[in-house]
KOLDOSE-91942 format. One record per residue: residue in three letters; z, y, x of N, C-alpha, C, O, CB in turn. Coordinates in nm, 4 decimals, always signed. Glycine has a CB too. Example, Ala and Ser with C-alpha at 12.3 -4.5 7.8 and 13.67 -1.06 7.14 Angstrom:
KOLDOSE-91942
@aa=ALA&n_Z=+0.7800&n_Y=-0.5690&n_X=+1.3190&ca_Z=+0.7800&ca_Y=-0.4500&ca_X=+1.2300&c_Z=+0.7800&c_Y=-0.3300&c_X=+1.3200&o_Z=+0.8465&o_Y=-0.3319&o_X=+1.4236&cb_Z=+0.9046&cb_Y=-0.4473&cb_X=+1.1308
@aa=SER&n_Z=+0.7080&n_Y=-0.2250&n_X=+1.2850&ca_Z=+0.7140&ca_Y=-0.1060&ca_X=+1.3670&c_Z=+0.7870&c_Y=+0.0030&c_X=+1.2900&o_Z=+0.8039&o_Y=+0.1138&o_X=+1.3409&cb_Z=+0.5725&cb_Y=-0.0598&cb_X=+1.4084
This chain:
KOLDOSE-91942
@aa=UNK&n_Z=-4.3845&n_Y=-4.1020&n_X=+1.0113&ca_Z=-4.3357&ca_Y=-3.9823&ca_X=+0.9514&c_Z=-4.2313&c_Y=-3.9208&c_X=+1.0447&o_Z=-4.1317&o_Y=-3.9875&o_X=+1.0728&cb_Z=-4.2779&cb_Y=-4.0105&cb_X=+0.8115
@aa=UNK&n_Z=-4.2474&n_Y=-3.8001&n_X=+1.0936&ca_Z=-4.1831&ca_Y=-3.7415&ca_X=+1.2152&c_Z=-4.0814&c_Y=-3.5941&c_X=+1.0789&o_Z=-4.1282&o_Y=-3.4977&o_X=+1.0183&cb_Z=-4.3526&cb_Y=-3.6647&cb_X=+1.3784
@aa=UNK&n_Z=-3.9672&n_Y=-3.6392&n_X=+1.0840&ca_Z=-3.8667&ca_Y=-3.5293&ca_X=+1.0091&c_Z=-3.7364&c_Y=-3.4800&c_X=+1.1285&o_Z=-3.6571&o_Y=-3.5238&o_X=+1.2119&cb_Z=-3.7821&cb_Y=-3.6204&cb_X=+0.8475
@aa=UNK&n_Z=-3.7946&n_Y=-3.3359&n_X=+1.0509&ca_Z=-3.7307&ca_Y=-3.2401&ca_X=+1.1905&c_Z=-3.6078&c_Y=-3.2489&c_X=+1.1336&o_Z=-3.5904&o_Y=-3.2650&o_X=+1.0128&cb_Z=-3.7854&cb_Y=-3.0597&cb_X=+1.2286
@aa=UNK&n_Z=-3.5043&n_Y=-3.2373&n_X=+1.2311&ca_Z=-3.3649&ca_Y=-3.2497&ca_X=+1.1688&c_Z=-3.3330&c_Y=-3.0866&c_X=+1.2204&o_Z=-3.3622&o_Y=-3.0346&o_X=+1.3281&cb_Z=-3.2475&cb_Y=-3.3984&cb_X=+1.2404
@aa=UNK&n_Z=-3.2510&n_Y=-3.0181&n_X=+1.0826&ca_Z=-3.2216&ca_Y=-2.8610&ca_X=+1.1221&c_Z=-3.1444&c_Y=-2.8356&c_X=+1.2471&o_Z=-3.0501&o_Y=-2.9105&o_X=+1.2724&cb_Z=-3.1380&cb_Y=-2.7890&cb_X=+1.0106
@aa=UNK&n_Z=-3.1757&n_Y=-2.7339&n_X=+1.3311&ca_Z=-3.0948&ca_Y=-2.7107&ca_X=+1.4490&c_Z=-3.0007&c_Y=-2.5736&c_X=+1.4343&o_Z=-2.9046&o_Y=-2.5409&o_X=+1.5040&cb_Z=-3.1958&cb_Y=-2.7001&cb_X=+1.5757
@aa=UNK&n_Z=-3.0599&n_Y=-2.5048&n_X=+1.3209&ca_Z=-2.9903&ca_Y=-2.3572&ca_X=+1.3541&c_Z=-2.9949&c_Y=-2.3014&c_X=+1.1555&o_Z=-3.0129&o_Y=-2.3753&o_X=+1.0587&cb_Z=-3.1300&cb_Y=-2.2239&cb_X=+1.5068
@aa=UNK&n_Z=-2.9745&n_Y=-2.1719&n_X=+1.1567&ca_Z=-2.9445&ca_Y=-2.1312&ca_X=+1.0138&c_Z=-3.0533&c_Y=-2.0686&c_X=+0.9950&o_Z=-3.1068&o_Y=-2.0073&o_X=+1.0874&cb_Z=-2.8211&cb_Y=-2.0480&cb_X=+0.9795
@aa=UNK&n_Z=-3.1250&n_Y=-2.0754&n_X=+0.8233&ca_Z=-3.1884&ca_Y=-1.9817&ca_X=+0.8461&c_Z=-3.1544&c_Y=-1.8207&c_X=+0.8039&o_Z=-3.0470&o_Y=-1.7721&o_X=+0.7684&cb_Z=-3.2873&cb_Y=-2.0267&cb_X=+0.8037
@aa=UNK&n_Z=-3.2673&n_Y=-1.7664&n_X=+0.8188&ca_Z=-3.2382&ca_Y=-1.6315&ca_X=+0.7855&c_Z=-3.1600&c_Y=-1.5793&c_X=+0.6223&o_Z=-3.0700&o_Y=-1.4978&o_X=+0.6022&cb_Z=-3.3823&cb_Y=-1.5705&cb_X=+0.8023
@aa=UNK&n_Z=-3.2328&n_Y=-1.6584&n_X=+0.5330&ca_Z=-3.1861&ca_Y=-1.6463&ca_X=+0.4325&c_Z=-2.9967&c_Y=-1.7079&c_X=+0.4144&o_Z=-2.9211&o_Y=-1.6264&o_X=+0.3615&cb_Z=-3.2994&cb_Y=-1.7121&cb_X=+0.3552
@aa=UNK&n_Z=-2.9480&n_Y=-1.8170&n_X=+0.4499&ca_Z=-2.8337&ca_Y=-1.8384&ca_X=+0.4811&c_Z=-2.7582&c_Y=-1.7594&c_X=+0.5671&o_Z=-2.6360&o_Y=-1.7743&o_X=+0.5693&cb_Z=-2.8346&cb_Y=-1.9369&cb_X=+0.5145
@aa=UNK&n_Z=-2.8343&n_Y=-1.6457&n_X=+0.6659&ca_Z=-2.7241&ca_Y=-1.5857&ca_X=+0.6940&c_Z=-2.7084&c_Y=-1.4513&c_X=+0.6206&o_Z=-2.5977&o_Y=-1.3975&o_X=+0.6176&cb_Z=-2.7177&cb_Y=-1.5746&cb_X=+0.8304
@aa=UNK&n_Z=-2.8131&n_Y=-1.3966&n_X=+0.5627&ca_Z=-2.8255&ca_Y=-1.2964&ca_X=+0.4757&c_Z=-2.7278&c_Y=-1.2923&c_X=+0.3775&o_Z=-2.6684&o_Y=-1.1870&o_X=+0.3548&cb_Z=-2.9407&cb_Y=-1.2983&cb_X=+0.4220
@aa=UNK&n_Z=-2.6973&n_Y=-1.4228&n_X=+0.2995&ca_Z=-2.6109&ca_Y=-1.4864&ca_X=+0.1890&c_Z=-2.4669&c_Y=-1.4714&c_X=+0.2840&o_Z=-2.4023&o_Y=-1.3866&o_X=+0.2223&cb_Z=-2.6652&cb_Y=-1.6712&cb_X=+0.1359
@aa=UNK&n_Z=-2.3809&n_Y=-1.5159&n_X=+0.4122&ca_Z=-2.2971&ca_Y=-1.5008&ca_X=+0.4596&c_Z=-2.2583&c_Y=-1.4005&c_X=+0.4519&o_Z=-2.1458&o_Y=-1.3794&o_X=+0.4064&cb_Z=-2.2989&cb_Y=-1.5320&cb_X=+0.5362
@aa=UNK&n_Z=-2.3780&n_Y=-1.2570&n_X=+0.5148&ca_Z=-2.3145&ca_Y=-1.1688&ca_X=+0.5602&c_Z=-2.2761&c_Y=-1.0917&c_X=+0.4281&o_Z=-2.1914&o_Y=-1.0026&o_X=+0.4339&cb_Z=-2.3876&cb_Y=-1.1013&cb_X=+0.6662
@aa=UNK&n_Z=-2.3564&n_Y=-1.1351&n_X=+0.2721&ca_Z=-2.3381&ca_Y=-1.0608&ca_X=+0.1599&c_Z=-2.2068&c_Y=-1.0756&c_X=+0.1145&o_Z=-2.1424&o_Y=-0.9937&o_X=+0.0489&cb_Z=-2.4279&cb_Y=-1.0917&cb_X=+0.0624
@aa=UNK&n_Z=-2.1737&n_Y=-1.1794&n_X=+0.1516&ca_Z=-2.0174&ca_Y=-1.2509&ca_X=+0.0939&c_Z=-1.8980&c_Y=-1.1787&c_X=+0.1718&o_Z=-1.8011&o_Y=-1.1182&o_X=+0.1259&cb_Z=-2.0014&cb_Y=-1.4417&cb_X=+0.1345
@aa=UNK&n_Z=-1.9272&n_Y=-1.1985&n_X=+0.2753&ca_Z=-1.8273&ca_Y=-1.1160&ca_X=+0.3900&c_Z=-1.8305&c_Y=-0.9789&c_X=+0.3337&o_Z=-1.7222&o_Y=-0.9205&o_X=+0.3328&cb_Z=-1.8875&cb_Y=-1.1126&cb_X=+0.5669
@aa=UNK&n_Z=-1.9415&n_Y=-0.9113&n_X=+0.2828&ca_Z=-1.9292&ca_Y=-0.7531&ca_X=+0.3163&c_Z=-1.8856&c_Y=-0.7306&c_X=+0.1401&o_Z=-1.8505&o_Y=-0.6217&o_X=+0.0948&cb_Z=-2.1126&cb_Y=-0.6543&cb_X=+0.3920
@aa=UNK&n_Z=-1.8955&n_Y=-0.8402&n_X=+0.0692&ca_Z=-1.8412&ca_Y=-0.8116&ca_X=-0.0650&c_Z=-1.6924&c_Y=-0.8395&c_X=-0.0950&o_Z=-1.6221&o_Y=-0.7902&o_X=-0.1832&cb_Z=-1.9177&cb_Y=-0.8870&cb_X=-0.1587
@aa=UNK&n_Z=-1.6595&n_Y=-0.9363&n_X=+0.0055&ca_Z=-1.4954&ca_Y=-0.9465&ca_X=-0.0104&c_Z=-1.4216&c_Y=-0.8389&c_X=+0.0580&o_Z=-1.3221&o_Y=-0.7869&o_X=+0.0074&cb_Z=-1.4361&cb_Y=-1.0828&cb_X=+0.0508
@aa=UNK&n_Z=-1.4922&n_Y=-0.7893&n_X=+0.2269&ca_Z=-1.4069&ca_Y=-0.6960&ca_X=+0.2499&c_Z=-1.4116&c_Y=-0.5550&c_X=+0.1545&o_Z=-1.3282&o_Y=-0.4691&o_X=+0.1259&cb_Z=-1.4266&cb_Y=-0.6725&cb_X=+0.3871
@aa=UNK&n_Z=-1.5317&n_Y=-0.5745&n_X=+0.1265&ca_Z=-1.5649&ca_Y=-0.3895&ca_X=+0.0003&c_Z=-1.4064&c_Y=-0.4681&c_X=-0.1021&o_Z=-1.3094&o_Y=-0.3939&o_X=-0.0864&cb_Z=-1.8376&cb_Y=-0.3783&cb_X=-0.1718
@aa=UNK&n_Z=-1.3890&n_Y=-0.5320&n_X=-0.1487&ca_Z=-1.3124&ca_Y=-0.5923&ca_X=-0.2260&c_Z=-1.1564&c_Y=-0.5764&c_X=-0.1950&o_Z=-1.0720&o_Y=-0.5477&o_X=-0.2799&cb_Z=-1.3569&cb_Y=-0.7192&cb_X=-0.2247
@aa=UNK&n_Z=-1.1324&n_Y=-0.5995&n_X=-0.0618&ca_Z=-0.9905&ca_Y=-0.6097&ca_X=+0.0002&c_Z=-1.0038&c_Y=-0.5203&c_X=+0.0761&o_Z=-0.9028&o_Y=-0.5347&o_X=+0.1451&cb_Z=-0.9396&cb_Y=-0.7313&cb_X=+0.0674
@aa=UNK&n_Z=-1.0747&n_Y=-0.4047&n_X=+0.1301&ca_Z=-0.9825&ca_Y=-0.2631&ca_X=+0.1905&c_Z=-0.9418&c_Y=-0.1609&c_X=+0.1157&o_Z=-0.8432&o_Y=-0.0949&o_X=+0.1486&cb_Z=-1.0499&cb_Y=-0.1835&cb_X=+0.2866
@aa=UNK&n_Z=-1.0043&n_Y=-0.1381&n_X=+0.0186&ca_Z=-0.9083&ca_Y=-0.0427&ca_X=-0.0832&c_Z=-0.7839&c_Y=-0.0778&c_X=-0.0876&o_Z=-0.7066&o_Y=-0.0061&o_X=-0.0241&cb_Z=-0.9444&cb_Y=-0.0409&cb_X=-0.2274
@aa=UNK&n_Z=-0.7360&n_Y=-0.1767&n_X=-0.1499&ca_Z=-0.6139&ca_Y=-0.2248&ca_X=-0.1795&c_Z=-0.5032&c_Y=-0.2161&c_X=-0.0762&o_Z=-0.3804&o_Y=-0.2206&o_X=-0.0834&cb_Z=-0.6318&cb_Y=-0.3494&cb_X=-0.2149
@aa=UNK&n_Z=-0.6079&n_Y=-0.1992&n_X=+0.0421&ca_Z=-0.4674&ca_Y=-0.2179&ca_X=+0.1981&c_Z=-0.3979&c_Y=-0.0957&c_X=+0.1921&o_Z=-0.2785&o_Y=-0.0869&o_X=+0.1634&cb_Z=-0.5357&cb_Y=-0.2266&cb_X=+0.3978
@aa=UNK&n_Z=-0.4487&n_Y=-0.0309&n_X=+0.2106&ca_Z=-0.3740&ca_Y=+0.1338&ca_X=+0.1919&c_Z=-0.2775&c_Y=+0.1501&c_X=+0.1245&o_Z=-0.1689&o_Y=+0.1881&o_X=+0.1682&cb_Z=-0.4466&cb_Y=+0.2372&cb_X=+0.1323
@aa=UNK&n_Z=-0.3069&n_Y=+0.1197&n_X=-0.0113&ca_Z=-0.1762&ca_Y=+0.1356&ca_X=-0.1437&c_Z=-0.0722&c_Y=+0.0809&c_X=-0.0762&o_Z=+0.0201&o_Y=+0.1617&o_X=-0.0664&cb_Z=-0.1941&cb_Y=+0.0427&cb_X=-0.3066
@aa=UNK&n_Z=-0.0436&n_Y=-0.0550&n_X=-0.0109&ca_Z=+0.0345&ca_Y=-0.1502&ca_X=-0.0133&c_Z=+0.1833&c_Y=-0.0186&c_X=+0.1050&o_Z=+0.3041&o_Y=+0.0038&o_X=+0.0978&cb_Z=-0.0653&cb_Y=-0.3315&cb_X=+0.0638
@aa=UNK&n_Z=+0.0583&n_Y=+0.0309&n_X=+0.2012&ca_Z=+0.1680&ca_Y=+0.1225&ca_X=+0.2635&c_Z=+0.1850&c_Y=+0.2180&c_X=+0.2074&o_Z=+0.2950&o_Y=+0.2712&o_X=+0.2222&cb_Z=+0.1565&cb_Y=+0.1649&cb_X=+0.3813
@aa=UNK&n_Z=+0.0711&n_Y=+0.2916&n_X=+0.1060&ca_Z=+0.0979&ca_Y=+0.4257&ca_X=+0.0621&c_Z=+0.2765&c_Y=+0.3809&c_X=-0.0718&o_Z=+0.3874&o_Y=+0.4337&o_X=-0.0797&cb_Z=-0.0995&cb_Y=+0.5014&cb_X=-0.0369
@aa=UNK&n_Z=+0.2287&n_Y=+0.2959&n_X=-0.1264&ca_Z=+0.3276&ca_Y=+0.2168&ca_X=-0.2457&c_Z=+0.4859&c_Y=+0.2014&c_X=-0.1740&o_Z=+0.5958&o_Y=+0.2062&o_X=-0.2293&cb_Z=+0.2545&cb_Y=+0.0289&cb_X=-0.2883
@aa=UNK&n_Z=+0.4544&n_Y=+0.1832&n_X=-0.0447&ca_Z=+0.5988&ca_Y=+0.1923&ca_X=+0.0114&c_Z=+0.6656&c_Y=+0.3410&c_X=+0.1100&o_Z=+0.7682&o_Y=+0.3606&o_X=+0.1751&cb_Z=+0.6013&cb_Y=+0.0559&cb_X=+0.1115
@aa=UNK&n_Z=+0.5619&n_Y=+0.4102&n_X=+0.0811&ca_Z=+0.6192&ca_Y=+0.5522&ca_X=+0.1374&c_Z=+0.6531&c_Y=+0.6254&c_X=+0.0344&o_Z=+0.7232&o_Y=+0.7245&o_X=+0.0548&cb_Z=+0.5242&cb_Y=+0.6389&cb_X=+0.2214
@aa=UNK&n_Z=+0.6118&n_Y=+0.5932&n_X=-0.0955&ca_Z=+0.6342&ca_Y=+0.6541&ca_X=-0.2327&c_Z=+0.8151&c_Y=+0.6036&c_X=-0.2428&o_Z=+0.9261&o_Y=+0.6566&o_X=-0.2372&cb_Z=+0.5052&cb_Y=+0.5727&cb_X=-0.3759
@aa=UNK&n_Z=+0.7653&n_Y=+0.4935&n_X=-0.2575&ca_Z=+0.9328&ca_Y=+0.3968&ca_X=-0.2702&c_Z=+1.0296&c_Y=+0.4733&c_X=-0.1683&o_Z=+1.1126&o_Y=+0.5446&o_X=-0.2247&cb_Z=+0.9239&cb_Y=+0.1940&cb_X=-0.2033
@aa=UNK&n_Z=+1.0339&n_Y=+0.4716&n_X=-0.0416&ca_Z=+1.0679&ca_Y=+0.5604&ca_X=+0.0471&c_Z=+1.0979&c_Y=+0.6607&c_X=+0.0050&o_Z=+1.2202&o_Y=+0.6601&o_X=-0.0090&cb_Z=+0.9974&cb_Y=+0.5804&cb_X=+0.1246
@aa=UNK&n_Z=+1.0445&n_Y=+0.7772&n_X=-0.0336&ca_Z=+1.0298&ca_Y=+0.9093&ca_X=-0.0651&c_Z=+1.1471&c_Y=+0.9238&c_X=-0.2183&o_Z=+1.2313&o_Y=+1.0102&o_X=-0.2423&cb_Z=+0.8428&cb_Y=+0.9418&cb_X=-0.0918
@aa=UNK&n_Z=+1.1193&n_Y=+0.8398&n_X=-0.2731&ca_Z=+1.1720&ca_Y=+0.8290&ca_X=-0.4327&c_Z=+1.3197&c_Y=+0.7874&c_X=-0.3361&o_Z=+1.3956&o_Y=+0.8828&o_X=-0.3525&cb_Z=+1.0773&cb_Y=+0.6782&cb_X=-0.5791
@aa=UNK&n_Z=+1.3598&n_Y=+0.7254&n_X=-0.2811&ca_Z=+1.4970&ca_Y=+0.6917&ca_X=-0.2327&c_Z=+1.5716&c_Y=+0.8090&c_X=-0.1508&o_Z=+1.6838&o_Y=+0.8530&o_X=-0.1758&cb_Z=+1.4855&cb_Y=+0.5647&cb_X=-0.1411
@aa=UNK&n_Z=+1.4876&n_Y=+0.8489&n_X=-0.0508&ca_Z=+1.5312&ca_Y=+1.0028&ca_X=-0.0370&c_Z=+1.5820&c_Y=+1.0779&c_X=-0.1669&o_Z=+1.6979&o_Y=+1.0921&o_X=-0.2057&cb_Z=+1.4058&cb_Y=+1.0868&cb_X=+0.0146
@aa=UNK&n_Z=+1.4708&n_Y=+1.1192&n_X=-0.2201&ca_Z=+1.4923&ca_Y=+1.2331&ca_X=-0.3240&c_Z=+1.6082&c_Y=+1.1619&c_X=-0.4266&o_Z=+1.6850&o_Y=+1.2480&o_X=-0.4695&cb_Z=+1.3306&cb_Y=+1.2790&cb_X=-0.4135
@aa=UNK&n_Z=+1.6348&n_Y=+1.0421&n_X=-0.4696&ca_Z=+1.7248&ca_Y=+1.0359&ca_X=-0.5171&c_Z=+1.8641&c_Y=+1.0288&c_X=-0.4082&o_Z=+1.9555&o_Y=+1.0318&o_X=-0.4906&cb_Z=+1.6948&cb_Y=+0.9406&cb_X=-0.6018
@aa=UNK&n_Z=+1.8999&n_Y=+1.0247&n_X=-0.3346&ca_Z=+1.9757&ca_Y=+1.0000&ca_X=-0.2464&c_Z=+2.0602&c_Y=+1.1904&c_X=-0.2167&o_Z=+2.1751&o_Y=+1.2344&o_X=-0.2209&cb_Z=+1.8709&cb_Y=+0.9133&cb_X=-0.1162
@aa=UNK&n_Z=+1.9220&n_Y=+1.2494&n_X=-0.1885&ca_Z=+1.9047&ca_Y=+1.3878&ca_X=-0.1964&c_Z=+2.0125&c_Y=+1.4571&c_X=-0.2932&o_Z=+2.1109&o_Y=+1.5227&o_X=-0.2592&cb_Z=+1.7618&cb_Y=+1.4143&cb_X=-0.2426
@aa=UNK&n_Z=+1.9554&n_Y=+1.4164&n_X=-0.4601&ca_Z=+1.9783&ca_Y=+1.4789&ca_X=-0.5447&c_Z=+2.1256&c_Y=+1.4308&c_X=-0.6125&o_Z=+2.1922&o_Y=+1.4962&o_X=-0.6928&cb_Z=+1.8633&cb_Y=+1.4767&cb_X=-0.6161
@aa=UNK&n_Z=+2.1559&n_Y=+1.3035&n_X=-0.5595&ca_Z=+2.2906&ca_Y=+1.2111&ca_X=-0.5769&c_Z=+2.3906&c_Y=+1.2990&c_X=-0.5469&o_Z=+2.4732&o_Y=+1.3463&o_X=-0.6250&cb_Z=+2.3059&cb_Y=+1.0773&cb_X=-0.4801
@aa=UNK&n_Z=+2.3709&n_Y=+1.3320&n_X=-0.3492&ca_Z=+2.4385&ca_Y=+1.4549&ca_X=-0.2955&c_Z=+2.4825&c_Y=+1.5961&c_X=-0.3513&o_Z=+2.5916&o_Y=+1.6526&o_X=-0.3433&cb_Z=+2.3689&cb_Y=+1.4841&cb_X=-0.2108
@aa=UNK&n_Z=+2.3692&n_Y=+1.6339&n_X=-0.4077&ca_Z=+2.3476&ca_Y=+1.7435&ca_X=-0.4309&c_Z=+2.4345&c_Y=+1.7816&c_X=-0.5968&o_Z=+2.4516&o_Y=+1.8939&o_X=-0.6443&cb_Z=+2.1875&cb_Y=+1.7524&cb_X=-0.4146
@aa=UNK&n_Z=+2.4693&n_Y=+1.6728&n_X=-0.6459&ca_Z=+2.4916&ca_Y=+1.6904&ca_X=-0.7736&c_Z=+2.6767&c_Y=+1.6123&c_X=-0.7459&o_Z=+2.7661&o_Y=+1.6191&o_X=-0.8303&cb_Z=+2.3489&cb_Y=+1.6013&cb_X=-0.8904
@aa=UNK&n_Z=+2.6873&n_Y=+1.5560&n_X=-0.6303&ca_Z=+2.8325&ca_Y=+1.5450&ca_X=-0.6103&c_Z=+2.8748&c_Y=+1.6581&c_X=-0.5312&o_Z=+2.9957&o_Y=+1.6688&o_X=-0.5106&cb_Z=+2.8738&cb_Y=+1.4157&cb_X=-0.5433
@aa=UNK&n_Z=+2.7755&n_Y=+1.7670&n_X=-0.4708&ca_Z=+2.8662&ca_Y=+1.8839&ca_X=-0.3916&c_Z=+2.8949&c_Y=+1.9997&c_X=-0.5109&o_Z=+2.9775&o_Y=+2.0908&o_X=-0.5064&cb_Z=+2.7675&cb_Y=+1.9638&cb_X=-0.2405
@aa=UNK&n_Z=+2.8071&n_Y=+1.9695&n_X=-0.6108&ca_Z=+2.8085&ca_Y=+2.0904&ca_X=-0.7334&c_Z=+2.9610&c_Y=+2.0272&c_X=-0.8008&o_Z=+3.0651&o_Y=+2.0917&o_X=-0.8132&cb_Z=+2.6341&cb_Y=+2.0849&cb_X=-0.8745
@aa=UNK&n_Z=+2.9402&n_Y=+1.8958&n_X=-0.8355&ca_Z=+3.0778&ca_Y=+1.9080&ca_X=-0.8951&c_Z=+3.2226&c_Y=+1.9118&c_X=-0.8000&o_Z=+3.3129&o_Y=+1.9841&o_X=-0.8421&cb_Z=+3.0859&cb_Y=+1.7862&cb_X=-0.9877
@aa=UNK&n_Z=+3.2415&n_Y=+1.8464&n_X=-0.6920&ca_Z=+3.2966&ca_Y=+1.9510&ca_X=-0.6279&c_Z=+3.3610&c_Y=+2.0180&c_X=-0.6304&o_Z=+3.4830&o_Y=+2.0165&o_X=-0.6470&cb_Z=+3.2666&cb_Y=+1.9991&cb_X=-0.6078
@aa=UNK&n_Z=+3.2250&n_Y=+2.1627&n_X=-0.5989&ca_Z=+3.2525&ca_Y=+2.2949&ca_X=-0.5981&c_Z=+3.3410&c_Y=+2.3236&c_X=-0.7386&o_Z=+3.4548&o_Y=+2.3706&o_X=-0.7401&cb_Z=+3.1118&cb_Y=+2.3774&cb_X=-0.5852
@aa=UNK&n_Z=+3.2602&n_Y=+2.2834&n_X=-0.8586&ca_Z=+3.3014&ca_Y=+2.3255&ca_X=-1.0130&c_Z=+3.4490&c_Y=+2.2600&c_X=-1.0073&o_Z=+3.5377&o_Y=+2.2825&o_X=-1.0897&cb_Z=+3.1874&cb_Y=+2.2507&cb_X=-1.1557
@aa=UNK&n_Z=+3.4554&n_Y=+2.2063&n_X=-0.9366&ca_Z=+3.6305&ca_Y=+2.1487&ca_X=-0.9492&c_Z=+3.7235&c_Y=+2.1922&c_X=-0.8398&o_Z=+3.8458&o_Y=+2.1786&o_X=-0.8429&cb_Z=+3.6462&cb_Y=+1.9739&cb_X=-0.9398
@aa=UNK&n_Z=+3.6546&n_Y=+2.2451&n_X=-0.7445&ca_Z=+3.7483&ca_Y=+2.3702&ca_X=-0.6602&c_Z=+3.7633&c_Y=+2.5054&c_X=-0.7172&o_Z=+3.8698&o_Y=+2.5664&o_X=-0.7069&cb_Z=+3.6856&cb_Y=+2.4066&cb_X=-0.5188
@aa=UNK&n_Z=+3.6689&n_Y=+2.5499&n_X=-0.7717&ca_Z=+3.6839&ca_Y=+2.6391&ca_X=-0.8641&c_Z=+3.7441&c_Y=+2.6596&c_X=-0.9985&o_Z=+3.7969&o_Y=+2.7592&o_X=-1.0478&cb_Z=+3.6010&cb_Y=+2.6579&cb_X=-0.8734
@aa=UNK&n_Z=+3.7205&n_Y=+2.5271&n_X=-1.0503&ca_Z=+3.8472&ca_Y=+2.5505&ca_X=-1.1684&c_Z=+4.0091&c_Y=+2.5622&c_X=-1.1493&o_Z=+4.0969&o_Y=+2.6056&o_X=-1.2238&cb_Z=+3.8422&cb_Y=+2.4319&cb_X=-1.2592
@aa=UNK&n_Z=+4.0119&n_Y=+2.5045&n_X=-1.0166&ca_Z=+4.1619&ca_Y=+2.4796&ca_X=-1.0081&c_Z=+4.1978&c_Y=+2.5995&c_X=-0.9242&o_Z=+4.3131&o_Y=+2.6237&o_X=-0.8885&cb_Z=+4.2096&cb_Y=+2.3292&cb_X=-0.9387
@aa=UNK&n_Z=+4.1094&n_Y=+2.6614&n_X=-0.8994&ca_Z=+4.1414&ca_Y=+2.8208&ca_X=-0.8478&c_Z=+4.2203&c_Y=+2.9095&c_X=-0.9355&o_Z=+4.3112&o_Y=+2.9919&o_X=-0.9258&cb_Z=+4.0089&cb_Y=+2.9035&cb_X=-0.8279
@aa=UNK&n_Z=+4.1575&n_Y=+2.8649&n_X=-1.0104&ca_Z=+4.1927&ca_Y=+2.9979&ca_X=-1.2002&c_Z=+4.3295&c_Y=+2.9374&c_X=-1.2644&o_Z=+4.3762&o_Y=+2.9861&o_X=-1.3674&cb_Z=+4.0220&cb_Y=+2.9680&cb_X=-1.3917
């Protein structure tokens, strides 16, 4: 009894690889994006509050150079 011992993959095993590979990355590149878009938001939100922090200590301020004008 002569039994071939496997040397290589077959077609169907790599068909199954490449399905797995192309279903995890379909799976994990959406998500990459957010991770930077999620921190330019964060970013942006720290500006604008930072912005508006300013903006609401030059108003009072002003409203308190001006009262003590009168």
């Amino acid at each position: 009894m002569n039994i071939r011992s496997p040397r290589g993959f077959t077609l169907i095993e790599l068909v199954v690889v490449v399905l797995i590979l192309s279903v995890s990355f379909a799976l994990v590149l959406p998500k990459l994006p957010n991770v930077t878009g999620s921190e330019k938001r964060t970013e942006l939100r720290r500006i604008a509050l930072g912005a508006q922090s300013l903006h609401e200590h030059a108003a009072f301020k002003k409203k308190a150079l001006l009262s003590s004008m009168t």
